[in-house]
C-alpha positions as CSV (number, residue, x, y, z in Angstrom):
1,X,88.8,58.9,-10.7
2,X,90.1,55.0,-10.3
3,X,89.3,55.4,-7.3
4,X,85.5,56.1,-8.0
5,X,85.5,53.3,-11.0
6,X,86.6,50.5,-8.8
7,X,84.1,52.1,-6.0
8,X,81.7,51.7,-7.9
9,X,82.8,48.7,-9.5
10,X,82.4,47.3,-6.0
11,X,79.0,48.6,-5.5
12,X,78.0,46.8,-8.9
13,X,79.7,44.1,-7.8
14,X,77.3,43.5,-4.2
15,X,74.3,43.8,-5.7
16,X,73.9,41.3,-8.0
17,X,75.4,39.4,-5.5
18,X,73.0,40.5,-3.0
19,X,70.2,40.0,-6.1
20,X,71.1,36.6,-6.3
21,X,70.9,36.0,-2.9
22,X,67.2,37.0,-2.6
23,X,66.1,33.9,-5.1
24,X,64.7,31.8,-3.1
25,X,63.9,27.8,-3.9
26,X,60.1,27.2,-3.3
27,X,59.2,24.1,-2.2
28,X,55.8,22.7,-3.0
29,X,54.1,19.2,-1.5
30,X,51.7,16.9,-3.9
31,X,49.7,14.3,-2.4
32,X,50.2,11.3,-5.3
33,X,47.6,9.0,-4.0
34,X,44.8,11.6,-3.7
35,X,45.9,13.0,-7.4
36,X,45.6,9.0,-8.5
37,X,42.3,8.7,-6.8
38,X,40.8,11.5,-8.7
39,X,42.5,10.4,-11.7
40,X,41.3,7.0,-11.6
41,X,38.0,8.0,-10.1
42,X,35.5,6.1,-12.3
43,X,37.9,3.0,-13.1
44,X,36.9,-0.5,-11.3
45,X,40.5,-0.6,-9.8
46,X,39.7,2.7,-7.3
47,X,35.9,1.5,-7.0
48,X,38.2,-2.0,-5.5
49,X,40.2,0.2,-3.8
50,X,37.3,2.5,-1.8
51,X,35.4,-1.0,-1.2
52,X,38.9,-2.6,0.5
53,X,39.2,0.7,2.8
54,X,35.7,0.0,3.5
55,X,36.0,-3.7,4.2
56,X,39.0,-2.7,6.8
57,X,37.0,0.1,8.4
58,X,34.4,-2.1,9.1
59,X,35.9,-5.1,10.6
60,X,38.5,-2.3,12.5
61,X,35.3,-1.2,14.0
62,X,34.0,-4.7,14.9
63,X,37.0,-5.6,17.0
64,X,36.7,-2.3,18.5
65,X,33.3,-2.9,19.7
66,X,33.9,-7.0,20.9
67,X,37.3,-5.0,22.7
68,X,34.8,-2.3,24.5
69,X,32.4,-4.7,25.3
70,X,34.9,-7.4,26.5
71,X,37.0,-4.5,28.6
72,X,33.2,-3.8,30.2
73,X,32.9,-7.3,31.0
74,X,35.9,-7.4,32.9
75,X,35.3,-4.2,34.8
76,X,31.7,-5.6,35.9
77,X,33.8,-8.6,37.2
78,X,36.7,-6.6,39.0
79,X,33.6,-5.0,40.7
80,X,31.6,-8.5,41.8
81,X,35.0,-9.7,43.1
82,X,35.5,-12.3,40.2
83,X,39.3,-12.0,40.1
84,X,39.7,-14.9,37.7
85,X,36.8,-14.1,35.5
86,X,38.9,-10.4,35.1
87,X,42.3,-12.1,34.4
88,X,40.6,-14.5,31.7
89,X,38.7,-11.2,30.4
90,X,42.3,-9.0,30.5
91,X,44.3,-12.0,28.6
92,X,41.1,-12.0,25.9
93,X,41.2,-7.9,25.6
94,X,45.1,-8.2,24.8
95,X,44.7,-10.9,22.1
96,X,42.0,-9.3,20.8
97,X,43.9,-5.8,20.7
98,X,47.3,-7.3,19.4
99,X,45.3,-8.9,16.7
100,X,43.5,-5.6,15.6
101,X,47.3,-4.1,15.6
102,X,48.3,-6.8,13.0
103,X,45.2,-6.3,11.0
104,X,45.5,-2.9,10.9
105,X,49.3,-3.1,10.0
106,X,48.5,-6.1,7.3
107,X,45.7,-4.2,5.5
108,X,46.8,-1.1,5.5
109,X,50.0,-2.4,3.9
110,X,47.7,-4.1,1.2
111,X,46.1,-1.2,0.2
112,X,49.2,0.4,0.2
113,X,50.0,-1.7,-2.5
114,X,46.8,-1.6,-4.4
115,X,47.7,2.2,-4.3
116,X,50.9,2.1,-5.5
117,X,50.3,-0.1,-8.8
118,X,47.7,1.9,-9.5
119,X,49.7,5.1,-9.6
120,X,52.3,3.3,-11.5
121,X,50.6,2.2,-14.8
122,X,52.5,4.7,-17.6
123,X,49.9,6.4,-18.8
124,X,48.9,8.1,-15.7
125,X,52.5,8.6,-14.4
126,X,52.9,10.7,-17.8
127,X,50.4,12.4,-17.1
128,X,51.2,13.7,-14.1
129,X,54.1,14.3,-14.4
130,X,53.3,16.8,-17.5
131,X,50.8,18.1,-14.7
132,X,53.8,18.9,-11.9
133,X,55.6,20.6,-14.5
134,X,52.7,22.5,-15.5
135,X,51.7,23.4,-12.2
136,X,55.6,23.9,-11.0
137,X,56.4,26.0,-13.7
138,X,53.1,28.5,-13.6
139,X,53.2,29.1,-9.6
140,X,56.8,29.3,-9.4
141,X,57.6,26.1,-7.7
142,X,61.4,25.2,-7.6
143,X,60.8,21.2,-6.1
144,X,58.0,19.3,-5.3
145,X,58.3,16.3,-2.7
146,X,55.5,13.4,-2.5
147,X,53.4,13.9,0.4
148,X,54.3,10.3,1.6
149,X,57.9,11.4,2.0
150,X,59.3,9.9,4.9
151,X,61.4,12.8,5.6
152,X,59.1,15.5,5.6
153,X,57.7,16.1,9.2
154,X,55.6,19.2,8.6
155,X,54.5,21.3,5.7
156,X,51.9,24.2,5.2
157,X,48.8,23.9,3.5
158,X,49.8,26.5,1.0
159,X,52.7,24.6,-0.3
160,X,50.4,21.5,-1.2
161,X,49.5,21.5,-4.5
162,X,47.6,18.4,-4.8
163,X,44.7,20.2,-5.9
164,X,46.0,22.0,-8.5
165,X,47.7,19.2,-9.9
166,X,44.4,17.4,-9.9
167,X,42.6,20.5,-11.7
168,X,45.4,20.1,-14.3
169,X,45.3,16.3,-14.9
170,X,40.9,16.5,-15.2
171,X,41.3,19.5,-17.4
172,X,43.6,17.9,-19.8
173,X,41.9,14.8,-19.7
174,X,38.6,16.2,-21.1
């Protein structure tokens, strides 16, 4: 009989250890500055914002078409035999490269900024943050982790929740 009682003490024992094993932690992934965007979406700050990304994309894509046509220049001289006119052309196409790269790296840091005060003011940072509970708390979600995170390499899509959030923050803003 003490035999059977401790048994079965044992038994009782393993499985709510096993039962505790099986809770997992879910992970889930929110995209801050797409949630801020749609947030913000009729302010003046993200209307800035959208017309700075424009303003970058356009001039990226001027110095990408003066490099094309400058790196077709050259070839039309490396063909006529013009090897100086091609050395002048090559020194031109990597000045004009390593100045798009600093551009690109300058301006992208600016908005990066722009982005980042405007997900900081209080108000909206309160917001979302009753938002990720919300959403955490409904689907199960154990952590969340920014998108921008430089330590995640890969997620799947079903463990971003941006959109969610975002139907949360419009629905409580009405």
């Amino acid at each position: 009989m003490k035999r059977i009682l401790i048994f079965v003490t044992g038994l009782l024992l393993l499985g709510s250890t096993l039962a505790h094993a099986e809770e997992l932690t879910t992970v889930a992934v929110v995209d801050i500055n797409r949630v801020a965007m749609a947030f913000f979406r009729n302010s003046s700050a993200v209307r800035e914002i959208e017309r700075f990304k424009t303003e970058i994309q356009e001039e990226v894509n001027r110095l990408t078409a003066e490099i094309k046509a400058l790196q077709e220049q050259k070839l039309q001289a490396q063909e006529a035999g013009n090897e100086e006119r091609a050395l002048a052309l090559d020194q031109q196409i990597y000045q004009k490269t390593q100045y798009l790269r600093d551009y690109y790296r300058v301006k992208t840091q600016q908005l990066e900024e722009r982005q980042r005060k405007l997900t900081e003011s209080s108000t909206f940072l309160q917001e979302l943050k009753n938002a990720l509970e919300y959403v955490a708390e409904t689907h199960g979600f154990s952590v969340i982790f920014k998108s921008t995170d430089p330590d995640l390499l890969w997620w799947h899509k079903e463990v971003d929740i941006t959109d969610l959030v975002i139907e949360r923050l419009m629905g409580s803003a009405r």
